[in-house]
N, CA and C of each residue as an Amber inpcrd file, in Angstrom:
protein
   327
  14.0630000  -7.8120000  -3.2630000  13.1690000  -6.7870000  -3.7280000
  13.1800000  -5.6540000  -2.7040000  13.1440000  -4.4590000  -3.2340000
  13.0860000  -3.1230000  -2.4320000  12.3980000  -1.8290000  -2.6420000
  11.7990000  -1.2350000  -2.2770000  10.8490000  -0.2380000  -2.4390000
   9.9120000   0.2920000  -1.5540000   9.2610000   1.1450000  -2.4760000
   7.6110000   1.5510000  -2.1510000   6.6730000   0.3030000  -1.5570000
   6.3920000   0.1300000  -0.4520000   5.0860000  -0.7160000  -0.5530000
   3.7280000  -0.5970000   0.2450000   3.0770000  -0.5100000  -0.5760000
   1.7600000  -0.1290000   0.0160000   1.0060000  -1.1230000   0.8970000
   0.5740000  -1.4360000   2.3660000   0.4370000  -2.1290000   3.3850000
  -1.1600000  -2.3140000   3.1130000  -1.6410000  -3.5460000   3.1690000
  -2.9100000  -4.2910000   3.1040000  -2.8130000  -4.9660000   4.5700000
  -3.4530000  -4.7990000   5.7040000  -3.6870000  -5.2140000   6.9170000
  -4.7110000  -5.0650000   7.9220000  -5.3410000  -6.1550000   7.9790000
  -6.6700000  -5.5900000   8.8270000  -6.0190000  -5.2120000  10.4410000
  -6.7390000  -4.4560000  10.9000000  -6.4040000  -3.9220000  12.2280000
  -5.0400000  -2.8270000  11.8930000  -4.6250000  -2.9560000  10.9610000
  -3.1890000  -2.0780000  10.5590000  -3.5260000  -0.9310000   9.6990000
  -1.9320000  -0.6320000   8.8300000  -1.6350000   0.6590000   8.5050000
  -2.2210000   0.5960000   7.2270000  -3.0740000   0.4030000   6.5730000
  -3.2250000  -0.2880000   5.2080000  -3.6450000   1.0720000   4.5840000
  -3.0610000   1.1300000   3.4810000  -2.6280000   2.1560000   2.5080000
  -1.7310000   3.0030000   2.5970000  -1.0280000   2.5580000   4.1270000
   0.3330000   3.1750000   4.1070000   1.8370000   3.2210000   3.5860000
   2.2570000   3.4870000   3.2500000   3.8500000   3.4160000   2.3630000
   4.8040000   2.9560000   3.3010000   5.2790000   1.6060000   2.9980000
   6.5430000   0.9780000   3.5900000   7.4890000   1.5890000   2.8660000
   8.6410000   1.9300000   2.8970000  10.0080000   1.1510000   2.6590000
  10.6180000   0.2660000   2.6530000  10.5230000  -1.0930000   2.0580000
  10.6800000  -1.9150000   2.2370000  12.3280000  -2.7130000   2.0640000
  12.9170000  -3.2960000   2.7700000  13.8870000  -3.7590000   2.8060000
  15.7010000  -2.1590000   2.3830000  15.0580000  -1.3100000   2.7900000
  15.9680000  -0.0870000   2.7230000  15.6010000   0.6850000   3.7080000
  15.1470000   1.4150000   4.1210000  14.9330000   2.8520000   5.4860000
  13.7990000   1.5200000   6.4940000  13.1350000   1.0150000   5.9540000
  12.8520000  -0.1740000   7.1400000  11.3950000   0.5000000   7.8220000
  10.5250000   1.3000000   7.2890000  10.1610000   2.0870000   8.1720000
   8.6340000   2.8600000   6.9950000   7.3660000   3.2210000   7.9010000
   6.6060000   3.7680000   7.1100000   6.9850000   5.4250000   6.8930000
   6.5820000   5.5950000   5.5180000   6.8430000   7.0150000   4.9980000
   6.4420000   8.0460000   5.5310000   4.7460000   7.4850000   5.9450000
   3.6630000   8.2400000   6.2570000   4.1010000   9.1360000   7.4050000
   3.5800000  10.8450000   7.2880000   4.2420000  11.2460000   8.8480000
   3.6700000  11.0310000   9.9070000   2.4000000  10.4810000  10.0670000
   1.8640000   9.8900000  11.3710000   1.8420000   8.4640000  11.6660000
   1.1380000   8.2280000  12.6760000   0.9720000   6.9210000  12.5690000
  -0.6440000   6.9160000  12.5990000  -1.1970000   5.2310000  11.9640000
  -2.9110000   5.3060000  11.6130000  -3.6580000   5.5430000  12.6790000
  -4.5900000   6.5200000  12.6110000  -5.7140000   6.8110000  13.1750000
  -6.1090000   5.2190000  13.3820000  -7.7370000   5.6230000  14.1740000
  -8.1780000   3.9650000  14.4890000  -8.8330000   3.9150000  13.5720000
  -9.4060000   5.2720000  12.1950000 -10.3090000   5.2420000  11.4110000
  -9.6330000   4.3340000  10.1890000  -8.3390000   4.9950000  10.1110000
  -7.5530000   3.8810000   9.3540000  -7.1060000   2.3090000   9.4320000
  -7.2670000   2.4000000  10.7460000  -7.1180000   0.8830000  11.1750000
  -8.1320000   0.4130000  10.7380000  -9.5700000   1.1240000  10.9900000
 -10.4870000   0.0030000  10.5260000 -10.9020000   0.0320000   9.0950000
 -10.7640000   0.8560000   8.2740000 -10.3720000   0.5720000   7.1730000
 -10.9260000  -0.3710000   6.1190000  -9.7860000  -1.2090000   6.4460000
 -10.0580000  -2.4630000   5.7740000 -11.0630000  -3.5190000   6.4390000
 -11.3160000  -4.4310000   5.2950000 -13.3660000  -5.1670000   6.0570000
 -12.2500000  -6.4030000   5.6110000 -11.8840000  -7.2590000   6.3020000
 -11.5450000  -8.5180000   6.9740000 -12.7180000  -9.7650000   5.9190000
 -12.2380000 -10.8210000   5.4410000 -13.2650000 -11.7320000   4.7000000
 -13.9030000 -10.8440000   3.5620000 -13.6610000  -9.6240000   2.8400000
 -14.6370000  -9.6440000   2.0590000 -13.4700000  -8.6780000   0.8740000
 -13.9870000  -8.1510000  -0.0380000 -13.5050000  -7.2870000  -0.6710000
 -13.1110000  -5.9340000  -0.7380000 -11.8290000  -5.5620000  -0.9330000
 -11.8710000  -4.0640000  -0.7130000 -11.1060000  -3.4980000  -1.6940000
 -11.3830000  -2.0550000  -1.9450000 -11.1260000  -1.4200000  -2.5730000
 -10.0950000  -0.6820000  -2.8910000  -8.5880000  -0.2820000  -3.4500000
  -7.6520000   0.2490000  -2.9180000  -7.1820000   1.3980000  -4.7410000
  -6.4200000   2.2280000  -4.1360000  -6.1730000   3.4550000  -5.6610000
  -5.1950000   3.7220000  -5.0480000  -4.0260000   3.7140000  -6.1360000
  -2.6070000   3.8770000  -6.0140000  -2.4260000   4.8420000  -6.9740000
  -1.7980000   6.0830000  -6.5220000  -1.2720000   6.6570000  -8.1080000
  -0.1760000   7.0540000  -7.6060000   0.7060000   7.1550000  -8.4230000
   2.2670000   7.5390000  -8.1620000   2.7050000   8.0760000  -9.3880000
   3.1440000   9.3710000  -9.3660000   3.3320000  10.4190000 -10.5870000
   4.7800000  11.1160000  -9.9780000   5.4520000  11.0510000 -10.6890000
   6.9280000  11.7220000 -10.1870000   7.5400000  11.0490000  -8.5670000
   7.4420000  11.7350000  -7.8080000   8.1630000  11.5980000  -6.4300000
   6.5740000  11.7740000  -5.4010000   5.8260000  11.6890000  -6.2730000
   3.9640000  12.1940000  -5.8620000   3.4180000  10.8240000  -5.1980000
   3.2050000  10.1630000  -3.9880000   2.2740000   8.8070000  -4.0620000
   1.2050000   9.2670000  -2.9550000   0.0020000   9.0410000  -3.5190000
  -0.9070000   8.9120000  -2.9700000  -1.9660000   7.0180000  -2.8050000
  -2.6180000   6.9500000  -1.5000000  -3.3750000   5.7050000  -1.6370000
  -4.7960000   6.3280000  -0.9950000  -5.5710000   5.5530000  -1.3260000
  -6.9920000   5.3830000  -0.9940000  -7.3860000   3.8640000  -0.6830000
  -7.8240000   3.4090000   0.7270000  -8.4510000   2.5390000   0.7730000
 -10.2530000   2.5790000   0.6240000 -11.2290000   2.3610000   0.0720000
 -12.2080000   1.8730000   0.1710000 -12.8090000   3.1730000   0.1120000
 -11.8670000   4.2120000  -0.7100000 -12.8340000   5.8800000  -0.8810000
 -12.1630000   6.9880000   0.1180000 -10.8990000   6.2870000   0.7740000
 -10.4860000   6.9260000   1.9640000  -9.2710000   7.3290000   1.6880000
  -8.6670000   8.9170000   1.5970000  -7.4740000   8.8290000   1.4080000
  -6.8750000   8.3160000   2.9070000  -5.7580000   7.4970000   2.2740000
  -4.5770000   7.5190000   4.0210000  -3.0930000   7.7830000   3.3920000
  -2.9250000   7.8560000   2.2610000  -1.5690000   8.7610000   1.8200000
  -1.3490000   9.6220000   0.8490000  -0.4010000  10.8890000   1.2390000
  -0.2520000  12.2020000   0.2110000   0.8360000  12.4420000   0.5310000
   2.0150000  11.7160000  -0.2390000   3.2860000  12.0470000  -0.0700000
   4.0200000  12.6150000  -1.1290000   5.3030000  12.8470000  -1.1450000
   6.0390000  13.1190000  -1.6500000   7.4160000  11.9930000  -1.4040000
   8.5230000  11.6040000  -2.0290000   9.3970000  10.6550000  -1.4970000
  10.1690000  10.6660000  -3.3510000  11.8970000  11.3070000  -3.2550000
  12.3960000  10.8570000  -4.6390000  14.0010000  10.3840000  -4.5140000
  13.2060000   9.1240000  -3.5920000  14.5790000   8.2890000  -3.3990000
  14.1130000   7.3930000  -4.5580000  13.2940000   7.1010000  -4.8910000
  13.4200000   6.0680000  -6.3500000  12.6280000   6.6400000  -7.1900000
  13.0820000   6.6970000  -8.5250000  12.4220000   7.3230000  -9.5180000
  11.1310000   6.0090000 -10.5170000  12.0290000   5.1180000 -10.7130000
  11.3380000   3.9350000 -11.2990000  11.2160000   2.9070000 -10.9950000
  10.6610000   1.8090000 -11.6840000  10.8870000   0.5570000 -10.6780000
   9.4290000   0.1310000 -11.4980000   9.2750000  -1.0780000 -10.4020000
   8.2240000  -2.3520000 -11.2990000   7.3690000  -2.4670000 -10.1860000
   5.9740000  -2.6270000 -10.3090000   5.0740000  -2.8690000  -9.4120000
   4.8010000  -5.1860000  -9.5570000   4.9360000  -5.0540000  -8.1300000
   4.6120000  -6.5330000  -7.8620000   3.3310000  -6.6420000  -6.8460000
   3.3840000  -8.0230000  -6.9290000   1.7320000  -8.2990000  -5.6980000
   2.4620000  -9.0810000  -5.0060000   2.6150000  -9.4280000  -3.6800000
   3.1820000  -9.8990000  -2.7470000   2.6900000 -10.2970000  -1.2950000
   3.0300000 -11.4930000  -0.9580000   2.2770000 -11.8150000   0.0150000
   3.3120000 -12.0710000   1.0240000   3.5710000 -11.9180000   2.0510000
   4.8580000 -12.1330000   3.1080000   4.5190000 -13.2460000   4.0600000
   5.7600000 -13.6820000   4.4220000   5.7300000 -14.9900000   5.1860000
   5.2300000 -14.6830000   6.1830000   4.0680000 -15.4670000   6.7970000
   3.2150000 -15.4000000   8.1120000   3.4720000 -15.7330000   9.2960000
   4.4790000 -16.9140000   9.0670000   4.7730000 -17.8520000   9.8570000
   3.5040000 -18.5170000  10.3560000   3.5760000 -19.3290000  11.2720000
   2.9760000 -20.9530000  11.7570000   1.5100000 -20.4780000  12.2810000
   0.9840000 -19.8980000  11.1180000  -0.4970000 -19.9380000  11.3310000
  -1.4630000 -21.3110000  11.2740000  -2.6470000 -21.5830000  12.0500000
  -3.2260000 -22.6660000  12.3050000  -4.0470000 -22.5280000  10.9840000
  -4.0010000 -21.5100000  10.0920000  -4.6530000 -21.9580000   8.3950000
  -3.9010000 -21.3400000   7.7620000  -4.1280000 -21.5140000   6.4130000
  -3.1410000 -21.3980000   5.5590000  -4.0100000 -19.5210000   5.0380000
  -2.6480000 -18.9260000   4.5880000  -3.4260000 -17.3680000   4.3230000
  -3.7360000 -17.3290000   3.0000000  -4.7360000 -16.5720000   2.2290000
  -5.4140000 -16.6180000   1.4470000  -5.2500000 -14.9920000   0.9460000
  -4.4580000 -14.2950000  -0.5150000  -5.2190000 -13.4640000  -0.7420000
  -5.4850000 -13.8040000  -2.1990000  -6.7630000 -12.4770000  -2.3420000
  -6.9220000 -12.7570000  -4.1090000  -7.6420000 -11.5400000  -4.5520000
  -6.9940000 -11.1240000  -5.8370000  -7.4420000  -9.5800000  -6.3360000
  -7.9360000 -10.1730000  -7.4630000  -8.9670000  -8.7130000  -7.9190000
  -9.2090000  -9.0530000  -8.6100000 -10.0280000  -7.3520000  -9.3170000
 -10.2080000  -7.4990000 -10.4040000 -10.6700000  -5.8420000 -11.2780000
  -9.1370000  -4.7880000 -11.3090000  -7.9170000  -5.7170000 -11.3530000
  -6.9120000  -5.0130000 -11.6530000  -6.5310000  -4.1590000 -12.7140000
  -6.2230000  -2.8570000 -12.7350000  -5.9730000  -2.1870000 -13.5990000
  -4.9330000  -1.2110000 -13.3970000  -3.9680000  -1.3730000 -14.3940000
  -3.2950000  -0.3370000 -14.5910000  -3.0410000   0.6890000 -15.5810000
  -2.6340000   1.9280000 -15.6230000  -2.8670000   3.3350000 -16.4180000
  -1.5730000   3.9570000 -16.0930000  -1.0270000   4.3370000 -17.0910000
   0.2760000   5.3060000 -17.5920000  -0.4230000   6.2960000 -17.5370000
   0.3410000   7.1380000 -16.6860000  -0.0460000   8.6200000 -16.1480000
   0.5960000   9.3680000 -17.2890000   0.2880000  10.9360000 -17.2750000
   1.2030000  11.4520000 -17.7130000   2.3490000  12.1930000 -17.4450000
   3.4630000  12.5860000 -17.8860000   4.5870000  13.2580000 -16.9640000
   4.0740000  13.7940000 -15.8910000   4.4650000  14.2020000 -14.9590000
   4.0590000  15.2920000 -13.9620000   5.0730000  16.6240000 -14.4810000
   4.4060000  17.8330000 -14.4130000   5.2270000  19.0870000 -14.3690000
   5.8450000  19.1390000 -12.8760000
C-alpha cells in the first residue's frame, strides 16, 4: 500500500500528511509546533476532518487545522484505516473509530 497518510500520534505529527511507502517523508512544510503535538488527548476520543478535493488536502484535528496542502502526485486511490506494527510493546495497542463518515465532494474548478 502507498500514499497519502494522515498521522494519528500522541506526542506527534497527527494530522499531518505522510507519504507513505514512496517519497518516505511528511508533506507538511514545517515540522509540528508543540501545539500540534499536543493535539491529540491520549485514552479518550478525538476528533479528526479530512477533505481532499483535486490535488487540495486539508486535516483538522479536534477543530484545529494542521494541514493546507496542495500535492498531484496521485490523483485517485482508496481510503483505508490502518494500524502499523508497534513492535514488542508490554500491552497490546488498541485503536477504535467510530461516527465515520464519508461524502463525495464535488469536482474542484
Amino acid at each position: 500500500m502507498h500514499g497519502y497518510q494522515v498521522e494519528i500520534a500522541v506526542g506527534g505529527f497527527s494530522g499531518g500528511i505522510y507519504d507513505e511507502a514512496r517519497r518516505g517523508k511528511f508533506l507538511n512544510a514545517e515540522e509540528p509546533t508543540p501545539e500540534i503535538r499536543a493535539l491529540l488527548k491520549k485514552d479518550a476520543w478525538n476528533h479528526y476532518r479530512v477533505v481532499c478535493q483535486g490535488d487540495h488536502i486539508q486535516t483538522w484535528v479536534n477543530g484545529v487545522k494542521v494541514t493546507d496542502l496542495h500535492d498531484n502526485m496521485t490523483a485517485s486511490g482508496f481510503i483505508g484505516l490502518q494500524v502499523h506494527g508497534v513492535g514488542a510493546l508490554a500491552e497490546p495497542l488498541e485503536v477504535r473509530w467510530r461516527n465515520l463518515r464519508l461524502r463525495e465532494l464535488p469536482a474542484s474548478k
